[in-house]
C-alpha positions in Angstrom: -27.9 20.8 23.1 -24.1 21.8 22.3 -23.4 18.7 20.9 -26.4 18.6 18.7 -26.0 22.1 17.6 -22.1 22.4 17.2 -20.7 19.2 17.0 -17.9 20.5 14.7 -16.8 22.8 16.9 -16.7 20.5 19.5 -14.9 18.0 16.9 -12.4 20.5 17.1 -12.3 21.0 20.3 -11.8 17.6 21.5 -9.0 18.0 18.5 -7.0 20.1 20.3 -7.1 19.1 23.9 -5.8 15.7 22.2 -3.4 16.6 19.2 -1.0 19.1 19.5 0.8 21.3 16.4 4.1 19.4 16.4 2.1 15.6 16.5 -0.4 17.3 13.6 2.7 18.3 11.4 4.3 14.9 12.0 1.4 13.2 10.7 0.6 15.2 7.6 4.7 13.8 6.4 3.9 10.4 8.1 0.7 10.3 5.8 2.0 11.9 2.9 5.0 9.5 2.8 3.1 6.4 3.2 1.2 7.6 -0.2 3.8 7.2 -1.6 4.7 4.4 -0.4 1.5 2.4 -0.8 1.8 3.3 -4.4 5.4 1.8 -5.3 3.5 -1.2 -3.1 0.9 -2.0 -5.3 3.2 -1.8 -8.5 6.1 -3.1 -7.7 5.5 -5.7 -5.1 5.5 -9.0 -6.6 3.6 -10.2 -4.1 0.9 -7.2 -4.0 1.1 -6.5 -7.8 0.2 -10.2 -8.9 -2.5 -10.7 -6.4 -4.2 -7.4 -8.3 -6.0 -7.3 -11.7 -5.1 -3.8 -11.8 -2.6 -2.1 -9.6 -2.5 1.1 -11.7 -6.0 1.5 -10.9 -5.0 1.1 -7.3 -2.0 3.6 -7.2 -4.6 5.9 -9.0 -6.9 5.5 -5.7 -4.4 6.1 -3.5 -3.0 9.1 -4.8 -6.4 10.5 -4.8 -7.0 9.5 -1.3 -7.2 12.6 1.3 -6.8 11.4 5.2 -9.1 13.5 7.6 -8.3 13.8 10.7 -11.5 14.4 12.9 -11.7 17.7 14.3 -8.9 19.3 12.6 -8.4 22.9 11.9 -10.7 24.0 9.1 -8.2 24.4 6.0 -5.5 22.7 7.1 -4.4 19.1 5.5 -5.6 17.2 7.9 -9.0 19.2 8.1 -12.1 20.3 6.2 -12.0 22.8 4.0 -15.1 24.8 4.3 -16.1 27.0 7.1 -18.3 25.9 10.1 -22.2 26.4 9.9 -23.0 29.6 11.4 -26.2 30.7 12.5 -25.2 34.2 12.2 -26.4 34.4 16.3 -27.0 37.8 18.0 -26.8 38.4 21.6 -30.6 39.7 21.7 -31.8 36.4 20.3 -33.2 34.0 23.2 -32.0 30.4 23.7 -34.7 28.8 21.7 -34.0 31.2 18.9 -30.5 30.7 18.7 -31.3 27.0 18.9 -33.6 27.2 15.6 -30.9 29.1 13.7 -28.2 27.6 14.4 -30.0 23.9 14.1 -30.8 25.6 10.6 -27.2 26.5 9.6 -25.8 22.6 10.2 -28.8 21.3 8.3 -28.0 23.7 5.4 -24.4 22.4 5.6 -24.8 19.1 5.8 -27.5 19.3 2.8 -24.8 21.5 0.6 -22.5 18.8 1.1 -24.7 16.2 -1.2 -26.4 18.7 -3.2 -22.9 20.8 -3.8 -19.7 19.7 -3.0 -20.5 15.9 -3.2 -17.8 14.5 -1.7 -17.5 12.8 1.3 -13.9 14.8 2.3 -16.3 17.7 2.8 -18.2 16.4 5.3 -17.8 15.3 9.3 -17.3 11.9 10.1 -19.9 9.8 10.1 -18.9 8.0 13.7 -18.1 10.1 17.1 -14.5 11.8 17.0 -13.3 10.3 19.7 -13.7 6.7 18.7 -11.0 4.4 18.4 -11.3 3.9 14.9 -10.4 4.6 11.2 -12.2 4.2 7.9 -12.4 4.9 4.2 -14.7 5.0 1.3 -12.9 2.7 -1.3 -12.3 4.5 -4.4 -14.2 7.7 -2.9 -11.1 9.8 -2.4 -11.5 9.8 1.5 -10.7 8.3 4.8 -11.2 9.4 8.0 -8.8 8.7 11.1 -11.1 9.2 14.5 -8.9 11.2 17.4 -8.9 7.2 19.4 -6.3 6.7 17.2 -4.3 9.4 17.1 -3.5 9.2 20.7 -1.3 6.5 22.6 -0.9 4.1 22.2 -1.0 4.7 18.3 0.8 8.1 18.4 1.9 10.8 20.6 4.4 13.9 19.5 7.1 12.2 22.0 7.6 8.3 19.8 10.5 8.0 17.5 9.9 7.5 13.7 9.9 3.9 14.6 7.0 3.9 17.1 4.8 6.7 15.0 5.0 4.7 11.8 4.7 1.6 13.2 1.6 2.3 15.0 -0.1 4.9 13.6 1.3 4.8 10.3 0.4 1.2 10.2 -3.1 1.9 10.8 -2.9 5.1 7.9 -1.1 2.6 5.4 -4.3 0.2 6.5 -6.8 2.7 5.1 -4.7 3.4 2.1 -3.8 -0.2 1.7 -7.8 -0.6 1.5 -8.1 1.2 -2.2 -7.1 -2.6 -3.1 -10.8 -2.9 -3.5 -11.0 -1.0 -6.0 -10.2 -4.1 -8.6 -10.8 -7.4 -8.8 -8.0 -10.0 -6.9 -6.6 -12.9 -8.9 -7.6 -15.8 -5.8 -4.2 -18.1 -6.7 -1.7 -15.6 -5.6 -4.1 -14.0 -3.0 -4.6 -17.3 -1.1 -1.0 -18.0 -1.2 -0.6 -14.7 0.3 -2.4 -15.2 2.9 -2.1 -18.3 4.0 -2.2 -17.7 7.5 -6.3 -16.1 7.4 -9.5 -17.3 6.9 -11.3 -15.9 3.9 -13.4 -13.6 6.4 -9.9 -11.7 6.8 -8.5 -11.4 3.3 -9.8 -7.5 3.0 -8.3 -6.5 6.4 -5.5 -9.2 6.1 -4.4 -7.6 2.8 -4.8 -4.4 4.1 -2.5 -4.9 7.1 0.2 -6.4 4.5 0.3 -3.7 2.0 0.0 -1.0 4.5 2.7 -2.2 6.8 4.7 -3.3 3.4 4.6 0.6 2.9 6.1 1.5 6.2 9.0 -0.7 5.0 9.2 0.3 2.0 9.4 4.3 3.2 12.5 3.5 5.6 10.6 4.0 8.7 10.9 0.5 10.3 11.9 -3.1 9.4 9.4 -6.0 9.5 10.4 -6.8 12.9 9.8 -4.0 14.0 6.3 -4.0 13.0 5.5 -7.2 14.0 6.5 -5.7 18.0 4.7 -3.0 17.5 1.4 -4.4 16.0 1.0 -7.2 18.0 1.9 -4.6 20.9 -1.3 -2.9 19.6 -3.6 -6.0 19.5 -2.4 -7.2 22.5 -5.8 -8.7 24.8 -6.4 -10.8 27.4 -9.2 -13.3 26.6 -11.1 -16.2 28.5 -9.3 -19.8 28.4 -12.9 -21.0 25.8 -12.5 -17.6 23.7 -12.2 -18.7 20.0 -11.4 -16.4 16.6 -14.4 -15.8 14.5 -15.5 -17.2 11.3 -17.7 -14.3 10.0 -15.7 -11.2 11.8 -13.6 -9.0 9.2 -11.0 -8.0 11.3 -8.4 -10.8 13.1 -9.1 -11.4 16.6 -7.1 -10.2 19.5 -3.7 -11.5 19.5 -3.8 -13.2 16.5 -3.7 -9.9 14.4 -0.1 -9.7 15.3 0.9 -13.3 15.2 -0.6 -13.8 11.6 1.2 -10.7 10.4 4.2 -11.8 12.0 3.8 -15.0 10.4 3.2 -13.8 6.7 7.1 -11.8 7.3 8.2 -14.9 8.2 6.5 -16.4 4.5 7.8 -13.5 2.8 11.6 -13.7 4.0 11.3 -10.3 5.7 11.8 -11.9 9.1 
């Protein structure tokens, strides 16, 4: 019943038992720089900029683009920025009146959000905080980073500059990177770029190129570095018959690390 009738809340407080002040403030710099960054990319890359029918467009998208963290204190960047529902409850109501009222209040909120606001920043996220994932609405101002990610091994207030951006920055950069989508991709340049993937990967693929590109290009780590640390990340063991598949999106285990590694290697950064 707590979880169906204060799930923010409880966003928030899984939050906090997982990210702590000084790891929150890191982020919101880490995130903020790799903006940045992923702009410059996308216009100034040769090897981004060409593969894109318009990287302005791109920049534009990224700029735009808020990163959520789930659970994070209401107002602050990482966070939502309207209050919780409140059922306005009273300590003479009984536990199936509270229920009702407060089961009111977050369908009220959650209808304001379309009706009002009408934007998906304003909302929760749409899969359970404490997944292992990230996501973002292309082009919709928004991604979300779920708290599985913002914990080791992607992050922890104790890594270096190196470790922080080269795992969790990585994966922000990603969602950034993913505002590529936003314009058509000239397929010459794209397929030379990535060379290494099938065409199931080439969103992801470029996404993991132009978001760890970033991380270079903001002086947090060098291509090597990266390529430890990401394959580090996707590091799996998997049965002697276990094949990559031909309709996923996202590289398999393993081989998410070798093929970035690889494209450094293609690029001269390694």
């Amino acid at each position: 019943m707590a979880n169906f009738l204060f799930p923010d809340r409880l966003d928030h407080e899984h939050f906090s038992t997982l990210i702590t002040p000084k790891l929150h403030e890191r982020l919101e710099h880490l995130a903020n720089n790799l903006s940045v960054a992923v702009q410059y990319v996308v216009q100034n890359d040769p090897n981004i900029a060409n593969v894109l029918q318009d990287p302005v467009a791109v920049a534009a998208a990224v700029q735009s683009t808020r990163i959520r963290l789930a659970g994070a204190p209401r107002g602050s960047w990482g966070g939502i920025q309207r209050d919780y529902a409140d059922g306005l409850l009273d300590s003479t109501d009984g536990p199936m009146l509270m229920a009702l009222k407060q089961s009111r209040a977050i369908f009220m909120d959650r209808i304001n959000i379309l009706f009002d606001d009408a934007n998906v920043c304003t909302g929760p996220p749409v899969y359970d905080s404490l997944d292992a994932n990230a996501y973002i609405y292309p082009g919709g101002d928004c991604s979300h980073m779920l708290l599985g990610v913002v914990r080791p091994p992607f992050a922890d207030e104790r890594y270096d500059d190196v470790s922080l951006a080269s795992r969790v920055g990585y994966i922000i950069g990603h969602e950034l990177a993913h505002n590529t989508m936003v314009t058509p991709w000239y397929s010459v340049p794209l397929n030379a770029l990535l060379s290494q993937y099938t065409s199931n990967y080439h969103s992801e693929a470029l996404a993991d190129i132009v978001g760890s590109l970033a991380v270079i290009q903001a002086g947090y780590a060098t291509a090597q570095d990266l390529c430890y640390h990401v394959s580090q990340l996707w590091c799996a063991r998997v049965p002697l018959t276990w094949q990559s598949s031909t309709t996923g999106t996202h590289p398999g285990a393993n081989e998410r690390g070798d093929k970035l590694c690889q494209t450094f290697v293609d690029l001269g950064l390694m």
